[in-house]
N, C-alpha and C positions, 0 to 999 in steps of 0.2 A: 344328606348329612344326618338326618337323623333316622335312620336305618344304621350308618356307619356308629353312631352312638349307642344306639340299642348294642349293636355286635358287641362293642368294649366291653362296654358294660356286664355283658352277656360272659362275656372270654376271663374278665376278672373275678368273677363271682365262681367260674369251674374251675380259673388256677387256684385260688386258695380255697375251695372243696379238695382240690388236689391234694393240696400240702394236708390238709388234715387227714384224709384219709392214709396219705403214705408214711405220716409218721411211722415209725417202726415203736409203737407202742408196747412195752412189758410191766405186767403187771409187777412179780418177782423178781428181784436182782439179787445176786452175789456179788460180792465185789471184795480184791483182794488191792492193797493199795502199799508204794513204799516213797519217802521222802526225806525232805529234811526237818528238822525239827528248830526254829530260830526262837531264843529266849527272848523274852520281850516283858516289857512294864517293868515290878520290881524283882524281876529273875534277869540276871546276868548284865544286872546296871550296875557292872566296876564302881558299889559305894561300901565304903567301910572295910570290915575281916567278915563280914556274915560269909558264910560258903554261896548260900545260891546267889551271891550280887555276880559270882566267877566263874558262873555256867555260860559254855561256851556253845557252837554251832554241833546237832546231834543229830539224829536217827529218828525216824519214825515208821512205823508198822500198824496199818491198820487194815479191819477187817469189818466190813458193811453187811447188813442183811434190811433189802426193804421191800417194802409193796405198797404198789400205787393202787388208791380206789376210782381213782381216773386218772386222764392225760395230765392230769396236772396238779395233782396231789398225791401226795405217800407217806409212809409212817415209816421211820427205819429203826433200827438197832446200831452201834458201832460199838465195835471195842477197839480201843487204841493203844501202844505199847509207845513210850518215848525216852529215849536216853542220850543222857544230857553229860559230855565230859568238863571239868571243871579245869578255868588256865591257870595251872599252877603257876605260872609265871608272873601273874598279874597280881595273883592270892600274894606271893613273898615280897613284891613293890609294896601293895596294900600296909603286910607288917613292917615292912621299913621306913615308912610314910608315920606310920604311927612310932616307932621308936628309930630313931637314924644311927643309935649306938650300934645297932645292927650290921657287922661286917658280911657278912654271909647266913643265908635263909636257903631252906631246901624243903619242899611239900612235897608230900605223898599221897594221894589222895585217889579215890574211886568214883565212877559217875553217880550223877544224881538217875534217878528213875523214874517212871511212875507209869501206871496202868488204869485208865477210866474204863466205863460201861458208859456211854449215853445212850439217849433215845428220845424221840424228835419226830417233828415235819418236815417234809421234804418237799420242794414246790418244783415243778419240769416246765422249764419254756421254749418248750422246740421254734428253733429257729427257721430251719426247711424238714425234708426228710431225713435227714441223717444227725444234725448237727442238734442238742438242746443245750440248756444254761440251767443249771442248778443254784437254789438255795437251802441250805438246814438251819435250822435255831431246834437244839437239843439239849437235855440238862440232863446230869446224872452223878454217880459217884465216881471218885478218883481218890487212888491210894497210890501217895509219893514217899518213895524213900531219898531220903538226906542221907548220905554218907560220911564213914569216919575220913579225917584227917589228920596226918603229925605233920606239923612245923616244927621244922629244928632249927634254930638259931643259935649264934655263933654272936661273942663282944669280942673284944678285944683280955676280959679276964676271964670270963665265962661261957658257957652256953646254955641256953634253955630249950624246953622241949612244951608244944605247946599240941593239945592234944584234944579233937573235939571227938566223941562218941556219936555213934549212927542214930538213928530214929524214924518213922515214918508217921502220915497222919493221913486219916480217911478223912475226905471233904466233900461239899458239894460243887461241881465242876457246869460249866455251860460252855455251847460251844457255838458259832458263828460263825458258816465259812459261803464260800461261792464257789463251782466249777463248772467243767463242761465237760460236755460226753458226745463220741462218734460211735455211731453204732453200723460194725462192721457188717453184721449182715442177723437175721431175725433174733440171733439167740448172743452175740457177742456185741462185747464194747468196751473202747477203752476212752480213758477220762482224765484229764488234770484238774485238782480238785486243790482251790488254798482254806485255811479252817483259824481261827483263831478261841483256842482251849484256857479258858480262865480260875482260877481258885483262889481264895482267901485263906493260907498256912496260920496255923498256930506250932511252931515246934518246939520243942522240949530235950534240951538235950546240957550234955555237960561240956564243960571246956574247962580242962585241968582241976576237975574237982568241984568247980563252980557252975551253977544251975544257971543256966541261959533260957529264956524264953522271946523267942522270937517270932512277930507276925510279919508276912510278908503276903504281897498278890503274885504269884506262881502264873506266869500268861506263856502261852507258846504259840508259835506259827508255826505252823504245817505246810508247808509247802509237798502236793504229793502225785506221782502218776500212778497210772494201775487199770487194770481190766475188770468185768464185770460176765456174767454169767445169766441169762435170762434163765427163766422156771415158770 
């Protein structure tokens, strides 16, 4: 019996020698990444006529660059590209919520945008050989464009035309996400990665003449797949 315990014991300690050494460990990664982009907190919460309470489900495009100084640590780079379409549809209930004289409403309108730089920790928790779990916490700049909109409206005597001007604001941005990576073979891998991108908006903008200044918290989910390039 205890010979048969020595072995276990013995047999456990060289399977996971095993697994550490076959991680397929890369110091450099590239990584090209595309998804969705879900508004979230006070971006696209149907309150009020603000534009961004009416951003709707968007686009995302990102682009990774990092290096690990071990198995289980790394420093990255991202840039991020997110575009946000706005539901007109919800925007002209919105105006007619606030005045119900309102026979007919018609929006025209462009997406919201914006483009961060972060840069960050990156922690790797290989599960076996092939399979790890990623986390990032990275902070950086992000610059969002707010676009123009006309509301035309329509009474029963008249019509009015309601009309906000574009604008953009540079911020500071942080980001929070998890995913996971399989790596195809020493130099490739592909990865589903979810991310949650924060900001605090100050905007400035007009609405028929009149100076609006609006603060909002700008949040998006990233939902994204994508490959990766060892170096």
């Amino acid at each position: 019996m205890k010979k048969i315990g020595f072995l276990l014991i013995i047999s456990l300690l060289l399977i996971t020698h095993s697994f550490s050494q076959g991680y397929m460990y890369n110091r450099g990664l590239v990584s090209l990444s595309i998804g969705l982009s879900i508004p979230s907190y006070g971006f696209g919460n149907n309150d009020g006529i603000n534009l961004s309470s009416y951003a709707k489900l968007g686009t995302t495009i990102s682009g990774e660059v990092s290096y690990f100084s071990s198995k289980h640590v790394g420093f990255g780079f991202i840039l991020n590209y997110n575009v946000n379409p706005i539901d007109d549809d919800k925007l002209a209930n919105a105006y007619r919520i606030q005045s119900p004289a309102f026979i007919d409403i018609d929006v025209t309108s462009k997406p919201f945008s914006d483009i961060a730089g972060v840069a960050g920790f990156i922690f790797d928790m290989p599960f076996n050989d092939y399979v790890s779990f990623t986390v990032r916490m990275m902070g950086g700049l992000r610059n969002v464009y707010k676009p123009s909109v006309l509301i035309q409206t329509k009474t029963i005597y008249t019509s009015i035309d309601y009309y906000e001007t574009h604008t953009n604001d540079v911020v500071f941005a942080f980001l929070f996400g998890f995913g996971v990576k399989y790596a195809i073979n020493d130099i490739m891998n592909v990865h589903f990665n979810s991310s949650y991108m924060g900001s605090m908006l100050e905007l400035d903008y007009m609405r028929n003449k009149r100076e609006v200044n609006q603060e909002a918290h700008l949040g998006a989910l990233s939902l994204l797949f994508g490959a990766s390039y060892a170096f």
